[in-house]
PyMOL Python script that loads the backbone (N, CA, C, O; Angstrom):
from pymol import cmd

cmd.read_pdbstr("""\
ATOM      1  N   UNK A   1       0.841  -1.182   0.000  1.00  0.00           N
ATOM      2  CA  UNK A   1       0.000   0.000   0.000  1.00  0.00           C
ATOM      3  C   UNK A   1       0.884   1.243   0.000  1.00  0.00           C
ATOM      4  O   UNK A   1       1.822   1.396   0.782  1.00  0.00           O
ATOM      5  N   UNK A   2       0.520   2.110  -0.927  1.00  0.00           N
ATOM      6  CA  UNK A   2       1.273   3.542  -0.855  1.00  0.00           C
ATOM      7  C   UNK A   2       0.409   4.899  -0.208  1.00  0.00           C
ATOM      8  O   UNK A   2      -0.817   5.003  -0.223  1.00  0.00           O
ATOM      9  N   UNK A   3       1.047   5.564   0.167  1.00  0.00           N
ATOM     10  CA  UNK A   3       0.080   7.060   1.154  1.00  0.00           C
ATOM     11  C   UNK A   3       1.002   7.905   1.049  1.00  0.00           C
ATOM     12  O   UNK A   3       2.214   7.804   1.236  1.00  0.00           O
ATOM     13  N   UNK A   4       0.262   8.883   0.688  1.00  0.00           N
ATOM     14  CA  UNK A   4       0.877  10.470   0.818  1.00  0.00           C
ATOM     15  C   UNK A   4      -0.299  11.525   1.416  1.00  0.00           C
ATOM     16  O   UNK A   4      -1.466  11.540   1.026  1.00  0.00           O
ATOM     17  N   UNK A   5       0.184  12.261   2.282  1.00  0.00           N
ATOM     18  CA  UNK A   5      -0.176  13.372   2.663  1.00  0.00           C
ATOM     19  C   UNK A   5      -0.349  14.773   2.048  1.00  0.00           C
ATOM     20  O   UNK A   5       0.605  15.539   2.191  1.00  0.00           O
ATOM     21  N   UNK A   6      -1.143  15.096   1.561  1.00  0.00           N
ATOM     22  CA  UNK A   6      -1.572  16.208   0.920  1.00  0.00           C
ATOM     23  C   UNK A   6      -2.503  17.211   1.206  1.00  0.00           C
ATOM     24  O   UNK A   6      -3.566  16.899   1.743  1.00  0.00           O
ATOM     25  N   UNK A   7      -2.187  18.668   0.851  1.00  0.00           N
ATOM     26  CA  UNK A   7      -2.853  19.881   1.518  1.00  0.00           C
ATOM     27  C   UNK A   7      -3.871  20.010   0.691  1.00  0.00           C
ATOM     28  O   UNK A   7      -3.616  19.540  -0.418  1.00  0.00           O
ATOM     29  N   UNK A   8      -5.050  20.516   0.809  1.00  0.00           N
ATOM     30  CA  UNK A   8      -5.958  20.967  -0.348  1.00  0.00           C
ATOM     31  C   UNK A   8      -5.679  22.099  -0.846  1.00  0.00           C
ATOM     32  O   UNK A   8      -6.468  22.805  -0.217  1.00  0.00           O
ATOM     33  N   UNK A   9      -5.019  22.915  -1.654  1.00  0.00           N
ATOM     34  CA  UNK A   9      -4.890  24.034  -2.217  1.00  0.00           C
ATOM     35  C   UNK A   9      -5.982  24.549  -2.046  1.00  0.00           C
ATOM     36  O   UNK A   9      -5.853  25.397  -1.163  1.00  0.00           O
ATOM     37  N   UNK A  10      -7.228  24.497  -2.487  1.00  0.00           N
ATOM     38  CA  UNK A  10      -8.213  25.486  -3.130  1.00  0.00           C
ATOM     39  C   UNK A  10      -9.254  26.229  -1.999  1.00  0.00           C
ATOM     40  O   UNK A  10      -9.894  25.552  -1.194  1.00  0.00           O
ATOM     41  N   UNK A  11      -9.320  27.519  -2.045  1.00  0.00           N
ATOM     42  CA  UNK A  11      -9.969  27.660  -1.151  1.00  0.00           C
ATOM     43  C   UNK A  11     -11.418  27.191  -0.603  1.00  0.00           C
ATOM     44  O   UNK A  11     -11.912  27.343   0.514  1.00  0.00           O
ATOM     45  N   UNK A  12     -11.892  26.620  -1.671  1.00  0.00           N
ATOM     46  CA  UNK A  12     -13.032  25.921  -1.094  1.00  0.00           C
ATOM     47  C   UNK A  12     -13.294  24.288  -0.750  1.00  0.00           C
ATOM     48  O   UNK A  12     -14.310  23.602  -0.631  1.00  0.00           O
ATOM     49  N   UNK A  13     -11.932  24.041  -0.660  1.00  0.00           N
ATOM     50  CA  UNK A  13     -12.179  22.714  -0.888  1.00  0.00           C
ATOM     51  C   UNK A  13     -12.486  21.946  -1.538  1.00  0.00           C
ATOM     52  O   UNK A  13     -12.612  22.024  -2.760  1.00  0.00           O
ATOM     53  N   UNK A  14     -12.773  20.549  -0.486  1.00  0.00           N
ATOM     54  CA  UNK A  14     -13.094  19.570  -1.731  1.00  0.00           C
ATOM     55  C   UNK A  14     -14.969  19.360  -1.999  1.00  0.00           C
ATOM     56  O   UNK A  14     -15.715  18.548  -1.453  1.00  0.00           O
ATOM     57  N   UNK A  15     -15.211  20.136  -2.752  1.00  0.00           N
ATOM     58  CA  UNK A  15     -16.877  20.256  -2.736  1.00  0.00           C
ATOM     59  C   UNK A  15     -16.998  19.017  -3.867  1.00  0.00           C
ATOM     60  O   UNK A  15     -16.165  18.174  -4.199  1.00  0.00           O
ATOM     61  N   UNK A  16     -18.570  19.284  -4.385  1.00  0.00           N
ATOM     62  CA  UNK A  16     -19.122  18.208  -5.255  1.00  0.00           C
ATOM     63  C   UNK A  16     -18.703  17.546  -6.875  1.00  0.00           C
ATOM     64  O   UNK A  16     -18.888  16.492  -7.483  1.00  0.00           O
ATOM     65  N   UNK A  17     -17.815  19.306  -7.202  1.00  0.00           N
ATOM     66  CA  UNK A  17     -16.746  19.533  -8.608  1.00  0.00           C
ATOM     67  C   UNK A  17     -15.981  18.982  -8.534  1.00  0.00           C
ATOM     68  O   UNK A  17     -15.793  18.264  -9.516  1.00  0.00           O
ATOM     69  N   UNK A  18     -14.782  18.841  -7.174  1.00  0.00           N
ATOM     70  CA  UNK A  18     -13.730  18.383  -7.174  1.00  0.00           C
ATOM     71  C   UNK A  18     -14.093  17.266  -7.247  1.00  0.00           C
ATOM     72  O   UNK A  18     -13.864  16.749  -8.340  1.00  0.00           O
ATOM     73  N   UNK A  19     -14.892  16.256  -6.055  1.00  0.00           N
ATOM     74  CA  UNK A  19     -15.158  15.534  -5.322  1.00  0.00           C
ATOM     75  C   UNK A  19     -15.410  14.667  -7.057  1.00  0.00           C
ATOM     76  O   UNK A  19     -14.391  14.034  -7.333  1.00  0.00           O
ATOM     77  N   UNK A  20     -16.141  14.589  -7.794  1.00  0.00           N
ATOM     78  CA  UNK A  20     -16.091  14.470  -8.832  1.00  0.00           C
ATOM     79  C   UNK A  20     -14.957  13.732  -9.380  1.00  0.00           C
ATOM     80  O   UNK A  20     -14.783  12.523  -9.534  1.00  0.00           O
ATOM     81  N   UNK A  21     -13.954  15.126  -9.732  1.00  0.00           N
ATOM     82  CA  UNK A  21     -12.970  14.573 -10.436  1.00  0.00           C
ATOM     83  C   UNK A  21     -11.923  13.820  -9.699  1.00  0.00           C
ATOM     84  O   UNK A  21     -11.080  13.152 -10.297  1.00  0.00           O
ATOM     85  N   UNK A  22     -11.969  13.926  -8.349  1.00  0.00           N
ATOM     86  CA  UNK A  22     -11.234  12.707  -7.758  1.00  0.00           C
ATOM     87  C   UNK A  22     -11.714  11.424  -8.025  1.00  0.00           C
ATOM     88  O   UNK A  22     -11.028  10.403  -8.087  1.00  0.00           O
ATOM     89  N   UNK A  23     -13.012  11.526  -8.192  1.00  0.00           N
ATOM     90  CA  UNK A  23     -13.730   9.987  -8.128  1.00  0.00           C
ATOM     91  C   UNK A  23     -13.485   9.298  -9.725  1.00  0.00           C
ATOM     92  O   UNK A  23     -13.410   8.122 -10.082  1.00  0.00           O
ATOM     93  N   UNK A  24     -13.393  10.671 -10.539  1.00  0.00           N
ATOM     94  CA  UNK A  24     -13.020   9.932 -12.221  1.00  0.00           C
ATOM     95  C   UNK A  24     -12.234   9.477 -12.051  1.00  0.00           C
ATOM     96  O   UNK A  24     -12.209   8.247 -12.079  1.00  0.00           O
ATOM     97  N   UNK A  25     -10.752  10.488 -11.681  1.00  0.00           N
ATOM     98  CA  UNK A  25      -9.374  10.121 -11.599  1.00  0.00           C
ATOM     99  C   UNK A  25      -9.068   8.552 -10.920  1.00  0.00           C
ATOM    100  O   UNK A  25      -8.250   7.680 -11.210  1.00  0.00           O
ATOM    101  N   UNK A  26      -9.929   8.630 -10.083  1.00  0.00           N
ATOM    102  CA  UNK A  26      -9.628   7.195  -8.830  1.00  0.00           C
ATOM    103  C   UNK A  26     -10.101   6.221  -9.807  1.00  0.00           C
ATOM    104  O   UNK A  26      -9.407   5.205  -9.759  1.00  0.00           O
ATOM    105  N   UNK A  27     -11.173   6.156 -10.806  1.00  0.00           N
ATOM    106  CA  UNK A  27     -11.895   5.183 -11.077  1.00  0.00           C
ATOM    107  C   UNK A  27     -11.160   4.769 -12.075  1.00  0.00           C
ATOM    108  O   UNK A  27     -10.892   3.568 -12.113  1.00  0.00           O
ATOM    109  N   UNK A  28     -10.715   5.561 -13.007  1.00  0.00           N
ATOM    110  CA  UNK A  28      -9.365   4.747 -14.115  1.00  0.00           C
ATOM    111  C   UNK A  28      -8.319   3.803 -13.674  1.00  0.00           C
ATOM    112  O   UNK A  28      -7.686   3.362 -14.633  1.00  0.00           O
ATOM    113  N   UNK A  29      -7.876   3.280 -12.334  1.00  0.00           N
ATOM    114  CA  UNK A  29      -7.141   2.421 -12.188  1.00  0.00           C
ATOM    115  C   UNK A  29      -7.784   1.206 -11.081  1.00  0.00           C
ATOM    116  O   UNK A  29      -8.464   1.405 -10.073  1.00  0.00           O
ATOM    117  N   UNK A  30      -7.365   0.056 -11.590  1.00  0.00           N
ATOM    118  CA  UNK A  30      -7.354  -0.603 -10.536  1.00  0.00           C
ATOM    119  C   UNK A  30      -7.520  -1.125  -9.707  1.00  0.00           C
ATOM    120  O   UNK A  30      -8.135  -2.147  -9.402  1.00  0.00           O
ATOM    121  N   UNK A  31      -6.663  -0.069  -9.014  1.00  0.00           N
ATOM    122  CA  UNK A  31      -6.279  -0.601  -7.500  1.00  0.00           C
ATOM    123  C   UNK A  31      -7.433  -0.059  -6.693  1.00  0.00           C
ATOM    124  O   UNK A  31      -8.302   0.520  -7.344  1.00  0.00           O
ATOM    125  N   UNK A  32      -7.550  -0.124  -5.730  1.00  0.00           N
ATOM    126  CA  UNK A  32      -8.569   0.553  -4.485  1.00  0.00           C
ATOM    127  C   UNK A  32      -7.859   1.486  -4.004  1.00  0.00           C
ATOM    128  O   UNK A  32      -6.793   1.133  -3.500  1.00  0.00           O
ATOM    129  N   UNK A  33      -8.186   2.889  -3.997  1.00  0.00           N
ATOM    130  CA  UNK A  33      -7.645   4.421  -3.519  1.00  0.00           C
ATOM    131  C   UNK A  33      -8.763   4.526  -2.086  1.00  0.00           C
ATOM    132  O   UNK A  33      -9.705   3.855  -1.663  1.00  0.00           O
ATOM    133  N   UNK A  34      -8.327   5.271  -1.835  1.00  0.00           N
ATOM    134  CA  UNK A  34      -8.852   6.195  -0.008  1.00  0.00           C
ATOM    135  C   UNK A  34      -8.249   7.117   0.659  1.00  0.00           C
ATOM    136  O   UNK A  34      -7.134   7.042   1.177  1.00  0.00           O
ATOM    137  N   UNK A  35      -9.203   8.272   0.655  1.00  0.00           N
ATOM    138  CA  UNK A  35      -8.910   9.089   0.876  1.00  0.00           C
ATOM    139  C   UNK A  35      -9.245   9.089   3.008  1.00  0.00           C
ATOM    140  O   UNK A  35     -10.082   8.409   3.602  1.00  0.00           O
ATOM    141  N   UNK A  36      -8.245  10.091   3.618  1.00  0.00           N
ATOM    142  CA  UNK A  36      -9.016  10.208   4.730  1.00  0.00           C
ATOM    143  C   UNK A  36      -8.596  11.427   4.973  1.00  0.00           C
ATOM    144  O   UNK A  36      -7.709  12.022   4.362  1.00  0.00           O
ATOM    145  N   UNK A  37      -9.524  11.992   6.288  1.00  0.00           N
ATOM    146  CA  UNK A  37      -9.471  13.369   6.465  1.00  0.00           C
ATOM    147  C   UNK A  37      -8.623  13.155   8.036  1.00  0.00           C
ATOM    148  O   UNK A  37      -8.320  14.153   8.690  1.00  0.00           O
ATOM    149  N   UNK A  38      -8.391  12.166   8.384  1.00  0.00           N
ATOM    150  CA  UNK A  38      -7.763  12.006   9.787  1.00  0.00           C
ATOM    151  C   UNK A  38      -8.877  11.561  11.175  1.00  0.00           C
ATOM    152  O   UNK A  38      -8.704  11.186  12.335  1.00  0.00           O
ATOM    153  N   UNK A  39      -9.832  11.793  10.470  1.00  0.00           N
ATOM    154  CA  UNK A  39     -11.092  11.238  10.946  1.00  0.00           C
ATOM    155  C   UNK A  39     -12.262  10.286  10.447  1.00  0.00           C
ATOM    156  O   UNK A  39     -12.901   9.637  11.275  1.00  0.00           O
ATOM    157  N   UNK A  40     -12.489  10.221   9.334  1.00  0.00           N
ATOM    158  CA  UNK A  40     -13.000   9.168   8.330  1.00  0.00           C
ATOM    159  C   UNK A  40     -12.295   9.062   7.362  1.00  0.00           C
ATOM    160  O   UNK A  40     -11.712  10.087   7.009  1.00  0.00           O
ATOM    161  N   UNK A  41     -12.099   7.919   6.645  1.00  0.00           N
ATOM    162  CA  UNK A  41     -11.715   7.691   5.622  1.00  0.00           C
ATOM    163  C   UNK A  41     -12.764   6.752   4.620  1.00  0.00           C
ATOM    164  O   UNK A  41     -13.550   5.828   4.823  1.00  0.00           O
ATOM    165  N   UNK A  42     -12.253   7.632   3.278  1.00  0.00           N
ATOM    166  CA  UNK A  42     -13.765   6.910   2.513  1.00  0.00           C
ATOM    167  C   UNK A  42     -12.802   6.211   1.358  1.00  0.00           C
ATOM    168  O   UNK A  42     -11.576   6.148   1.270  1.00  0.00           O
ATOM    169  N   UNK A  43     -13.860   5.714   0.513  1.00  0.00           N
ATOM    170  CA  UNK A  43     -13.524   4.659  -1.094  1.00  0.00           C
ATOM    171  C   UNK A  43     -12.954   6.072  -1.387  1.00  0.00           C
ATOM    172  O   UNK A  43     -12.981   6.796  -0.392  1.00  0.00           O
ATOM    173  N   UNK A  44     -12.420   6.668  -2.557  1.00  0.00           N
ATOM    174  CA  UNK A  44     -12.508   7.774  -3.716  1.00  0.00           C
ATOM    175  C   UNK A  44     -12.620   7.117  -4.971  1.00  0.00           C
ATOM    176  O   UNK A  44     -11.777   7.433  -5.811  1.00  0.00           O
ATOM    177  N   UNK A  45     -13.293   6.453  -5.216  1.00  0.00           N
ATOM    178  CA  UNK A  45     -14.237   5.443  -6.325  1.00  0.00           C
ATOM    179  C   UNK A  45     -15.901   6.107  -6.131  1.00  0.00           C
ATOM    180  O   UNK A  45     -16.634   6.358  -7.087  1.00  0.00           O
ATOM    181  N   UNK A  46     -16.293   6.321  -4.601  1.00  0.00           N
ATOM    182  CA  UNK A  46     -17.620   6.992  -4.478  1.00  0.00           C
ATOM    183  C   UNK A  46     -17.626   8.505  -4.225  1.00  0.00           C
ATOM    184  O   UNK A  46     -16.858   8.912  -3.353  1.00  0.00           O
ATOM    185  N   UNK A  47     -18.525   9.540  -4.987  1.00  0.00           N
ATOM    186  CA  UNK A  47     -18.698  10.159  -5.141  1.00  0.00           C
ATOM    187  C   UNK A  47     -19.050  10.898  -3.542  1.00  0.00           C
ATOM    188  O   UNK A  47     -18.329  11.674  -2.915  1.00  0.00           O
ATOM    189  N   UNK A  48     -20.749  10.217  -3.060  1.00  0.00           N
ATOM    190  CA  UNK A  48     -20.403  10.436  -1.443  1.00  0.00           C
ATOM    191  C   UNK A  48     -19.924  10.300  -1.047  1.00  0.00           C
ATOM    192  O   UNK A  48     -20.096  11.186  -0.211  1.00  0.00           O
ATOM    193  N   UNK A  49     -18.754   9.532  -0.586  1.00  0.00           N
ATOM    194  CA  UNK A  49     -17.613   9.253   0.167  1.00  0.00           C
ATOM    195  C   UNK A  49     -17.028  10.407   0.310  1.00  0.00           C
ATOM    196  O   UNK A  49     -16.991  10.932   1.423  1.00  0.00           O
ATOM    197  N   UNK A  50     -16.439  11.037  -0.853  1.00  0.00           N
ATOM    198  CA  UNK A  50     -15.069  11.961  -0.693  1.00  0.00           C
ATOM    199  C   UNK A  50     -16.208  13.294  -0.862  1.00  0.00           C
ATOM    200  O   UNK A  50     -15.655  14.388  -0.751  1.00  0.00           O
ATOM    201  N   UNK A  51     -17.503  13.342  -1.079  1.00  0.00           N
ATOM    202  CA  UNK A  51     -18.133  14.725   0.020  1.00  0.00           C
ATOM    203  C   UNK A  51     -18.681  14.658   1.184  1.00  0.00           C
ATOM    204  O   UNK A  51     -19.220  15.646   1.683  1.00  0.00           O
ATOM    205  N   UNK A  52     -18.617  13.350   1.857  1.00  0.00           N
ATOM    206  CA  UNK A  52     -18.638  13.652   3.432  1.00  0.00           C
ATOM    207  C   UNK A  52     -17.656  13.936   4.203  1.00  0.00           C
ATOM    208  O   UNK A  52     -17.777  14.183   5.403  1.00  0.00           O
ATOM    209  N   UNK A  53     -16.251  13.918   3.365  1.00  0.00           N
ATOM    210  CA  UNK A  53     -15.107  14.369   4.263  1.00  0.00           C
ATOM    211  C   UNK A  53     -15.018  15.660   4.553  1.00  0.00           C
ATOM    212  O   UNK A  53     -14.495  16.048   5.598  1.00  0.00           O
ATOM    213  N   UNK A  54     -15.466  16.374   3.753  1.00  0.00           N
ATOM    214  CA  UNK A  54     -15.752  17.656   3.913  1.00  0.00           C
ATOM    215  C   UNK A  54     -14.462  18.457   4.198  1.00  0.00           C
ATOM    216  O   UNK A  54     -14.351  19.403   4.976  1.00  0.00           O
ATOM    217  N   UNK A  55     -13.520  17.907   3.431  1.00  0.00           N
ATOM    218  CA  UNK A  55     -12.010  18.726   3.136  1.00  0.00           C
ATOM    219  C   UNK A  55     -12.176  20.315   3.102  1.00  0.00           C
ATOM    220  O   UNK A  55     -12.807  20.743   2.135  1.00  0.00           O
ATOM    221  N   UNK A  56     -11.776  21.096   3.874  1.00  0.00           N
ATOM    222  CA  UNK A  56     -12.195  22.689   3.562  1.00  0.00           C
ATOM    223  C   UNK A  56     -10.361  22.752   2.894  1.00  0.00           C
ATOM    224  O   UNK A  56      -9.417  21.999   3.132  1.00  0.00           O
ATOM    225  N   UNK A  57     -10.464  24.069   1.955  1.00  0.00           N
ATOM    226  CA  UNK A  57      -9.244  24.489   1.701  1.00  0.00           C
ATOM    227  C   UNK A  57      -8.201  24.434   2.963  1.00  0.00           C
ATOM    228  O   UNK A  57      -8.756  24.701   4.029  1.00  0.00           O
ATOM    229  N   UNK A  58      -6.876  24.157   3.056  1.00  0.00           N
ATOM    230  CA  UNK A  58      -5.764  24.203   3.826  1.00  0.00           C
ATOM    231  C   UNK A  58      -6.027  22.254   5.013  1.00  0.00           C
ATOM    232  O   UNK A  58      -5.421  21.655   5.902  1.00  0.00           O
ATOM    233  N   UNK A  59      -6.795  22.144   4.504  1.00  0.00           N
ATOM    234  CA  UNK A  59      -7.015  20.798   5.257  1.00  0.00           C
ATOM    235  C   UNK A  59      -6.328  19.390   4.595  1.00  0.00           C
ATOM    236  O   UNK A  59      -6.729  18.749   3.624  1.00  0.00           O
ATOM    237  N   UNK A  60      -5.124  19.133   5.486  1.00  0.00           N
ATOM    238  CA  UNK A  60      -4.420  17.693   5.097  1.00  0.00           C
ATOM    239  C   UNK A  60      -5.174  16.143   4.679  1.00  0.00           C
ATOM    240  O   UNK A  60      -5.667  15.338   5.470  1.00  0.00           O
ATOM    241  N   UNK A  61      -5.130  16.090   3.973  1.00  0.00           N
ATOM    242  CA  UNK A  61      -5.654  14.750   3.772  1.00  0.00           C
ATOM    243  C   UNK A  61      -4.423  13.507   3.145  1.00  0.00           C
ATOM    244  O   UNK A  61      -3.483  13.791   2.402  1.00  0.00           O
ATOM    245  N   UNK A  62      -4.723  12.218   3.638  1.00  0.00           N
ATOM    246  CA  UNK A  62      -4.069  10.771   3.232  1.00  0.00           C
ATOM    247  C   UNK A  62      -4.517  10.315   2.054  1.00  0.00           C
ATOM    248  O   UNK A  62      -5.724  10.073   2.074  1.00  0.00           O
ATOM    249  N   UNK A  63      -3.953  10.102   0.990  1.00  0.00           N
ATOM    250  CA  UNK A  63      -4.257   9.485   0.147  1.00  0.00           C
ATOM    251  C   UNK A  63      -3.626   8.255  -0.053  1.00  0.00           C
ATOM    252  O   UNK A  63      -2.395   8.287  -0.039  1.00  0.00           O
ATOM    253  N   UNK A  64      -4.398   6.732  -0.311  1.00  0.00           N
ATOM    254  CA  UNK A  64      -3.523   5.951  -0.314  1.00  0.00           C
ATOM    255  C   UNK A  64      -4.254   4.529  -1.572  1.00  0.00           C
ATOM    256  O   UNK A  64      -5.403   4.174  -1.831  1.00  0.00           O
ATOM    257  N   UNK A  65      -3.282   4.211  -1.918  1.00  0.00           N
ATOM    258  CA  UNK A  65      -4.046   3.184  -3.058  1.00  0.00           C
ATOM    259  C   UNK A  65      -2.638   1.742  -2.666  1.00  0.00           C
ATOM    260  O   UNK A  65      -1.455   1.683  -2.332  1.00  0.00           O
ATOM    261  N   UNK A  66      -3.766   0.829  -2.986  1.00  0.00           N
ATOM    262  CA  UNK A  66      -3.709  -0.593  -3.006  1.00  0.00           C
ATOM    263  C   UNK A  66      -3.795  -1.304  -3.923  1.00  0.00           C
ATOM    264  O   UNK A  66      -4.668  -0.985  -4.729  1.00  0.00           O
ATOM    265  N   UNK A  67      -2.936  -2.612  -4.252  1.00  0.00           N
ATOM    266  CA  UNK A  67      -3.339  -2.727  -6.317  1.00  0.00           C
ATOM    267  C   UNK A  67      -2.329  -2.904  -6.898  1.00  0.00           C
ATOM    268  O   UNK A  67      -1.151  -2.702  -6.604  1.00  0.00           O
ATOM    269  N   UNK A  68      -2.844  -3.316  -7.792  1.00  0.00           N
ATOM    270  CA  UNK A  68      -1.644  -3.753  -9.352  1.00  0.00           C
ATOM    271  C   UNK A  68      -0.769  -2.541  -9.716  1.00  0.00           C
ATOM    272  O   UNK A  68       0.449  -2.595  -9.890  1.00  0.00           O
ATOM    273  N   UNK A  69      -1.587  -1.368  -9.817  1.00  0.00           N
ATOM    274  CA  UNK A  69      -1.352  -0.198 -10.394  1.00  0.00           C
ATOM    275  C   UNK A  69      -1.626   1.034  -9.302  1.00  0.00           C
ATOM    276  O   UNK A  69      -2.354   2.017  -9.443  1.00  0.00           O
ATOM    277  N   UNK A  70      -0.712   0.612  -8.050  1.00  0.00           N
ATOM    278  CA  UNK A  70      -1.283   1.327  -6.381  1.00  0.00           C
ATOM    279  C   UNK A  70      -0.225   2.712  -6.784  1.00  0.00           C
ATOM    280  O   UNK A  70      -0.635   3.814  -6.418  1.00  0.00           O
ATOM    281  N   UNK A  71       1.160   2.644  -7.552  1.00  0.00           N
ATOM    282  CA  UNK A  71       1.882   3.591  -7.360  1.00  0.00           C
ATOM    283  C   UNK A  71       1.371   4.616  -8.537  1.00  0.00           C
ATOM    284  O   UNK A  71       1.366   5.824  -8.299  1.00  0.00           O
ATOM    285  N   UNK A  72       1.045   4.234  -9.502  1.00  0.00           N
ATOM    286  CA  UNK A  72       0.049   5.511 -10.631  1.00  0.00           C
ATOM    287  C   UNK A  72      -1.323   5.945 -10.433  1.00  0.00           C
ATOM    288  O   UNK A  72      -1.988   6.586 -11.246  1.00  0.00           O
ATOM    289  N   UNK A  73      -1.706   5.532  -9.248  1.00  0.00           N
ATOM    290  CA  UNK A  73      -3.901   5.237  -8.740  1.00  0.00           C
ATOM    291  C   UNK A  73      -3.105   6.528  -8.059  1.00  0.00           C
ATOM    292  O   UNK A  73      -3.478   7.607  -8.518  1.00  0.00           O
ATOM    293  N   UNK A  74      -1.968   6.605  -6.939  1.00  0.00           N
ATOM    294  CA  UNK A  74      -1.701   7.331  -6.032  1.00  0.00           C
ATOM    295  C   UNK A  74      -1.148   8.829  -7.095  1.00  0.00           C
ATOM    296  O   UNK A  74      -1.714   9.884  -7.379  1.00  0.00           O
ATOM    297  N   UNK A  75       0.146   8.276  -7.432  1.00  0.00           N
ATOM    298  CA  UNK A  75       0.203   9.831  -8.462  1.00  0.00           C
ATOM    299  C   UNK A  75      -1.002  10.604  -8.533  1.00  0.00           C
ATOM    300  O   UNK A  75      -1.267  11.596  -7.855  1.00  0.00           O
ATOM    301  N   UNK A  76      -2.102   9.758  -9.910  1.00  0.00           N
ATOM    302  CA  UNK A  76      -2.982  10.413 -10.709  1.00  0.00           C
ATOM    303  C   UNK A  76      -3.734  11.043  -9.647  1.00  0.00           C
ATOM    304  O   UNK A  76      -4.181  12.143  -9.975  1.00  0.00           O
ATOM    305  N   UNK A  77      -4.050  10.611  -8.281  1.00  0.00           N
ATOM    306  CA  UNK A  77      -5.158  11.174  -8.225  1.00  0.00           C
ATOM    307  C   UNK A  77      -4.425  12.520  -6.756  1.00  0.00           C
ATOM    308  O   UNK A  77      -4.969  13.454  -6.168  1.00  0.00           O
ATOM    309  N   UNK A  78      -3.283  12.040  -6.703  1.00  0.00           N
ATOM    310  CA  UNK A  78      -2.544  13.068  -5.884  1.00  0.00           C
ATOM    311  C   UNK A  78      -2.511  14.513  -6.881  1.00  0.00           C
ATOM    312  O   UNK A  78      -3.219  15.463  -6.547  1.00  0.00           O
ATOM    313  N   UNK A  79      -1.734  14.586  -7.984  1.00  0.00           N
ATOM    314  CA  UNK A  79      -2.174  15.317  -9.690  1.00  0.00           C
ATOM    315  C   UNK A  79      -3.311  15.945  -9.544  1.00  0.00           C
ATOM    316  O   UNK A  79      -3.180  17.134  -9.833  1.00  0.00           O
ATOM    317  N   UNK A  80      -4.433  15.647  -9.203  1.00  0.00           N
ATOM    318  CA  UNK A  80      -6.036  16.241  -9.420  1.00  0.00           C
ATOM    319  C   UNK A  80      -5.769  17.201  -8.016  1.00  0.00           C
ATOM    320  O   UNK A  80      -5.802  18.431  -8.031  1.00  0.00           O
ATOM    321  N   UNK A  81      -5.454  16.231  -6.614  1.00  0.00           N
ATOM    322  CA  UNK A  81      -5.835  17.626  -5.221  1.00  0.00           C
ATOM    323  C   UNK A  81      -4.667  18.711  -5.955  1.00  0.00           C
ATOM    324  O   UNK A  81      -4.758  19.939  -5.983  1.00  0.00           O
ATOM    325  N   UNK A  82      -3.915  18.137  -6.345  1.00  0.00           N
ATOM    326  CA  UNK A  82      -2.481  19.079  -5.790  1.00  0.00           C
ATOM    327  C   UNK A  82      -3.087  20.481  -7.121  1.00  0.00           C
ATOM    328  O   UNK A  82      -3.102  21.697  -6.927  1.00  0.00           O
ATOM    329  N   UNK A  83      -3.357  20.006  -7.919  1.00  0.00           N
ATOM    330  CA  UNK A  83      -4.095  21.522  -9.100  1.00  0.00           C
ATOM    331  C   UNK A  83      -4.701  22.292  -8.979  1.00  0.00           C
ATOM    332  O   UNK A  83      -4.710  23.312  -9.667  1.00  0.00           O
ATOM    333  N   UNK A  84      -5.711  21.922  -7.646  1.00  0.00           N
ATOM    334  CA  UNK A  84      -6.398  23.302  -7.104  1.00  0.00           C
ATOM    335  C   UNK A  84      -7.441  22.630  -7.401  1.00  0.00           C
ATOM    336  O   UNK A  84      -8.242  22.712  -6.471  1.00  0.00           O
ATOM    337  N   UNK A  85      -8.023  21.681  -8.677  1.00  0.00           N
ATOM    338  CA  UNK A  85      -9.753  21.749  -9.246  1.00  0.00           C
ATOM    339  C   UNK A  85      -9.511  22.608 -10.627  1.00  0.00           C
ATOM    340  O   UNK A  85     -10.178  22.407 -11.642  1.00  0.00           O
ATOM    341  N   UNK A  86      -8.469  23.589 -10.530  1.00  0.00           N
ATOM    342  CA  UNK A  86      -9.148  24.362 -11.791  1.00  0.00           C
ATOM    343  C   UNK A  86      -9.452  25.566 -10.942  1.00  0.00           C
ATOM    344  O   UNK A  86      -9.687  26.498 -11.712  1.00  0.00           O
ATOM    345  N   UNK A  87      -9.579  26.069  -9.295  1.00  0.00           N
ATOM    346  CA  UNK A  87      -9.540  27.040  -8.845  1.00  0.00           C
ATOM    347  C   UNK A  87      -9.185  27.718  -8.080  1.00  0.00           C
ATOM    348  O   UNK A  87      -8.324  27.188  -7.378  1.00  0.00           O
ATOM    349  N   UNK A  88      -9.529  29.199  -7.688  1.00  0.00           N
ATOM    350  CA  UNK A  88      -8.876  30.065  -6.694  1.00  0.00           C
ATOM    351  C   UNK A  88      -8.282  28.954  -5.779  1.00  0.00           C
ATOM    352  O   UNK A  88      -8.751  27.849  -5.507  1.00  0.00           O
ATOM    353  N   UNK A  89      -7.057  29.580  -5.352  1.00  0.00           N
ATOM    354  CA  UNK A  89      -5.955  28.574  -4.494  1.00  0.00           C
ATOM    355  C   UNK A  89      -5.694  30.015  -3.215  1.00  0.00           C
ATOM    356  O   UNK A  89      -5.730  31.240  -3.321  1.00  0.00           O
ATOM    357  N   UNK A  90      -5.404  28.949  -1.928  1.00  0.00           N
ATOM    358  CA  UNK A  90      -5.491  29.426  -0.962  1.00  0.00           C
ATOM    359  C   UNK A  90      -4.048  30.787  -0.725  1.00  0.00           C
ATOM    360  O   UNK A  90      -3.979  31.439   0.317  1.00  0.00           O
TER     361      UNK A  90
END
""", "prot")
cmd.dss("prot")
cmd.show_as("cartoon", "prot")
cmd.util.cbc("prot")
cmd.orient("prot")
């Protein structure tokens, strides 16, 4: 299993847009990804999952994938938080 720790850039977090494109990004590989906020941790394959974490901008989150393809599941979808979404950054 691989994990990295990552900040949310964007000031709004991880809302229903992002939350989204984590769940595309996650769903192209594999392996099984999960995200946690240090207090729940969800699939990032489900859409609810990664908006009940309710990531606000500047909030650390674990990302970690399991799998054939655990070290590119982790990149790609590390790639999507680390861009902002596409917006205003903190």
């Amino acid at each position: 299993m691989k994990t990295r720790a990552i900040t949310v850039p964007n000031k709004l977090g991880i809302h229903a847009r992002p939350a989204a494109l984590i769940v595309r990004k996650a769903s192209e590989y594999l392996s099984e990804v999960f995200i946690s906020n240090g207090v729940d941790e969800v699939n990032a394959k489900s859409i609810m999952g990664v908006m009940t974490l309710a990531a606000a901008g500047g909030t650390t989150v674990k990302i970690s994938a399991e799998g054939p393809d655990e070290e590119k599941a982790l990149e790609g979808v590390c790639e999507v938080v680390e861009s902002g979404f596409g917006e205003e950054m903190l």
